[in-house]
C-alpha positions as CSV (number, residue, x, y, z in Angstrom):
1,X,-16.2,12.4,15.6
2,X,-12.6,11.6,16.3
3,X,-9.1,13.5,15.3
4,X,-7.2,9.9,14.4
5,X,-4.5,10.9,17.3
6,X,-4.5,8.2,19.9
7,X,-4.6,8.5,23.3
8,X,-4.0,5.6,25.1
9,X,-2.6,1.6,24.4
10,X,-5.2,-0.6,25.9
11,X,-5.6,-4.3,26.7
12,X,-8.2,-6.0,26.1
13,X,-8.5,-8.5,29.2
14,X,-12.0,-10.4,28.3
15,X,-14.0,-11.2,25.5
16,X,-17.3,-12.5,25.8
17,X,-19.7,-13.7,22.6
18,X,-23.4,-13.3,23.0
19,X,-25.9,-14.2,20.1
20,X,-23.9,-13.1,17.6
21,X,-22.4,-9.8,19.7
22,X,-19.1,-9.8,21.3
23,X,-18.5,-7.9,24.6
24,X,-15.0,-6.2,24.8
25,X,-13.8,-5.5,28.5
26,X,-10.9,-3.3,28.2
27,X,-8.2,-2.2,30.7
28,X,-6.6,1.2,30.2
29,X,-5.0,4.6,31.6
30,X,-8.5,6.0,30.6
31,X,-11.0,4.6,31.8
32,X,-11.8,6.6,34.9
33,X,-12.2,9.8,32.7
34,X,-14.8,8.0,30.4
35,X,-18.6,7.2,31.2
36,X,-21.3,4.7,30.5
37,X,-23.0,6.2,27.0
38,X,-19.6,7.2,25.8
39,X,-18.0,6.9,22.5
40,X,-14.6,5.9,22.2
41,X,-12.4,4.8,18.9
42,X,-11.5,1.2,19.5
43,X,-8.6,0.8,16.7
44,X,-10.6,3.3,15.0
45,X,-14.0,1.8,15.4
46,X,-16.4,3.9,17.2
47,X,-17.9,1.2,20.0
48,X,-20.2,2.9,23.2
49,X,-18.9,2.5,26.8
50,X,-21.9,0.1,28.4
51,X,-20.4,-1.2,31.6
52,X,-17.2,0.3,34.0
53,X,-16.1,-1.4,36.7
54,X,-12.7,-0.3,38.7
55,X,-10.0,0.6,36.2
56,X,-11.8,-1.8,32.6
57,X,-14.9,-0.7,31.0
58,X,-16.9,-2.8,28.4
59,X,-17.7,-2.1,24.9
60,X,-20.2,-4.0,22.5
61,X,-19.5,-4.9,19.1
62,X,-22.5,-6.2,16.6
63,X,-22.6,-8.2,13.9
64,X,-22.4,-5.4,10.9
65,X,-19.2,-4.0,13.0
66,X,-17.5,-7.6,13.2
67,X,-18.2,-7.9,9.5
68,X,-16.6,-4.7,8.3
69,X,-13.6,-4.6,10.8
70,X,-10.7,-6.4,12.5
71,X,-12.2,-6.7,16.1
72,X,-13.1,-10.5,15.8
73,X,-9.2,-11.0,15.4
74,X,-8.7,-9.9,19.0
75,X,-7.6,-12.0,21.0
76,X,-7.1,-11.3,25.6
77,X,-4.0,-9.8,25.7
78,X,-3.8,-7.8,23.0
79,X,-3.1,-4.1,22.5
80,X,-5.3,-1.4,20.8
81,X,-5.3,2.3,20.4
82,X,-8.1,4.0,21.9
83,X,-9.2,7.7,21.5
84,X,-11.9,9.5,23.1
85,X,-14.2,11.3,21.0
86,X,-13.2,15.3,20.2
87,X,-14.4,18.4,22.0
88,X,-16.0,21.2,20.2
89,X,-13.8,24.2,20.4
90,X,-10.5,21.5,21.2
91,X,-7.7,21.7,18.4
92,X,-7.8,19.4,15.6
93,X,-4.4,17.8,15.4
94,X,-5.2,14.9,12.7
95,X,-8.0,14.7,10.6
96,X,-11.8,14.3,10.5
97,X,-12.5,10.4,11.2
98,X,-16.1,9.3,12.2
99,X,-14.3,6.2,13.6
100,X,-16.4,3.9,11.1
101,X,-14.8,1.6,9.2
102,X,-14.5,1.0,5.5
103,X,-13.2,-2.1,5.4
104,X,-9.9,-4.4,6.6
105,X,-6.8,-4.5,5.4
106,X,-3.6,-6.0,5.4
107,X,0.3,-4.9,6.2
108,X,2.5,-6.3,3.0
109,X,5.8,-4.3,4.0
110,X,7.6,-2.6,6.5
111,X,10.8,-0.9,6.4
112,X,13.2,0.6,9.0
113,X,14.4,4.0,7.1
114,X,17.1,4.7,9.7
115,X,15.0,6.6,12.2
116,X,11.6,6.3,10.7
117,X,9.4,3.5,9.2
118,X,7.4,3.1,6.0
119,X,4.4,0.7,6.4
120,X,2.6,-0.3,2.8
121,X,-1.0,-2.1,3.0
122,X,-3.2,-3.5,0.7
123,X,-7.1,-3.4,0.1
124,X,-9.6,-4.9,-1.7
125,X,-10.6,-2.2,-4.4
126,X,-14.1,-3.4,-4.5
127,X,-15.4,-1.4,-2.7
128,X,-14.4,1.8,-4.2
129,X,-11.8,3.2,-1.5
130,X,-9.4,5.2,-2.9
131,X,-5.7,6.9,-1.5
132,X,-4.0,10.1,-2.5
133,X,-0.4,10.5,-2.1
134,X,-0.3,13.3,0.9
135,X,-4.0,13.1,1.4
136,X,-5.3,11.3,4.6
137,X,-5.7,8.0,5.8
138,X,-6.5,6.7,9.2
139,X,-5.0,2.8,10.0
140,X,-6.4,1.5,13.6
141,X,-7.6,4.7,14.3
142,X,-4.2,6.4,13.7
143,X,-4.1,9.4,11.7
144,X,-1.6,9.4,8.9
145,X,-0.4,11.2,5.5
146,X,-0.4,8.6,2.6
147,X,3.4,9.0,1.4
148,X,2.6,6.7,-2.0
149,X,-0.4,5.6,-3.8
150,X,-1.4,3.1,-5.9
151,X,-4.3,1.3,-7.0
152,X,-4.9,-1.4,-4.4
153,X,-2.2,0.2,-1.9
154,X,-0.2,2.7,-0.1
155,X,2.4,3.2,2.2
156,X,2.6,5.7,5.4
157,X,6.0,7.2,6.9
158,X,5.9,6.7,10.7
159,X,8.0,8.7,13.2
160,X,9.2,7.0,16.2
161,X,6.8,8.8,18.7
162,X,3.6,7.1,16.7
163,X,5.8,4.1,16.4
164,X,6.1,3.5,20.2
165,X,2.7,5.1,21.5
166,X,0.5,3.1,18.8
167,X,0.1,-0.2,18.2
168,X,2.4,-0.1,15.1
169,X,5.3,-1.5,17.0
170,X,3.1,-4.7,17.1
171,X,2.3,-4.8,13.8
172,X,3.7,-7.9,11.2
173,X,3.7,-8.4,7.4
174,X,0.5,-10.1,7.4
175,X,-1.4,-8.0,10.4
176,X,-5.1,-7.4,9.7
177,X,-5.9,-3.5,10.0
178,X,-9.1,-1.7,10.0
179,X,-8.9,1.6,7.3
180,X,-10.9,4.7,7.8
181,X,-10.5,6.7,4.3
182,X,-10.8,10.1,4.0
183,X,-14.3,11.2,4.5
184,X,-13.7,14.3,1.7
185,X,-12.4,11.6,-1.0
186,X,-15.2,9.2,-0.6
187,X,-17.8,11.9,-0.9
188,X,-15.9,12.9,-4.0
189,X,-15.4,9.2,-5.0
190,X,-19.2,8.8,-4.7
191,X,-20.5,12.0,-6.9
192,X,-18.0,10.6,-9.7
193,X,-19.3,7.3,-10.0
194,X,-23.0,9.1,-10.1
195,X,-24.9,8.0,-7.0
């Protein structure tokens, strides 16, 4: 269980593909506070700590989790938000995200609002995700208030602190992005549709 507030920017510094697994090794401010078993949000995709060595670790992602998210876009050298799982009793600054992935997708617009930024994605509506305006959303692991809804899209207001300690600095019309919904809608979402 994660809170959607990141903790750290990350490199990833190797990438190795085995069967049809890929092994992450990350570098990062972290890593000597985490342990081998651990769970950690990996641009908001929950991946266990199998392998530390110095100041990296090493994360494994299967196939299901390549299918569903934008890890197989990484490439060495790239940044990602990380966030260590929460602490009973700790204060919950964001939301409740369980750092699994509904599905990717994709930046269409960003706008400098003199002192803040509005970011708009799309999604596929297949898969019967659905946005609120003010209810939560969590975008690479970062959560966020949706500021407009719309079938098929929404936008988020970002404040320069998230802007310059998340990987939205980096982002592009065009960037790939894994969505978290809101674990509340989608149980609602599910009882409408009747299964």
């Amino acid at each position: 269980m994660f809170t959607g507030i990141i903790e750290d920017l990350a490199k990833v510094v190797a990438i190795e593909r085995e069967e049809e697994n890929v092994h992450f090794t990350i570098e990062s401010n972290i890593t000597d506070q985490l342990k081998i078993d651990q769970s950690v949000a990996h641009n908001g995709v929950c991946l266990t700590v199998v392998n530390i060595h110095n100041n990296r670790y090493t994360v494994t992602a299967i196939k299901e989790t390549l299918d569903k998210t934008n890890l197989n876009d990484l490439k060495i050298g790239d940044i990602i938000n990380l966030e260590r799982a929460m602490q009973l009793g700790a204060r919950l600054d964001g939301h409740i995200v369980q750092g699994h992935v509904d599905q990717v997708g994709e930046c269409t617009n960003i706008k400098n609002e003199d002192g803040s930024w509005r970011f708009t994605f799309k999604y596929n509506t297949g898969l019967d995700n659905v946005t609120i305006e003010k209810g939560s959303i969590t975008v690479n692991g970062t959560s966020l208030t949706v500021v407009d809804s719309s079938k098929g899209s929404f936008s988020v207001a970002i404040i320069p602190y998230t802007y310059e300690h998340t990987g939205f600095k980096n982002f592009k019309t065009g960037t790939r992005v894994n969505l978290e919904f809101d674990v509340i809608g989608k149980y609602v979402k599910r009882l409408t549709l009747g299964y």
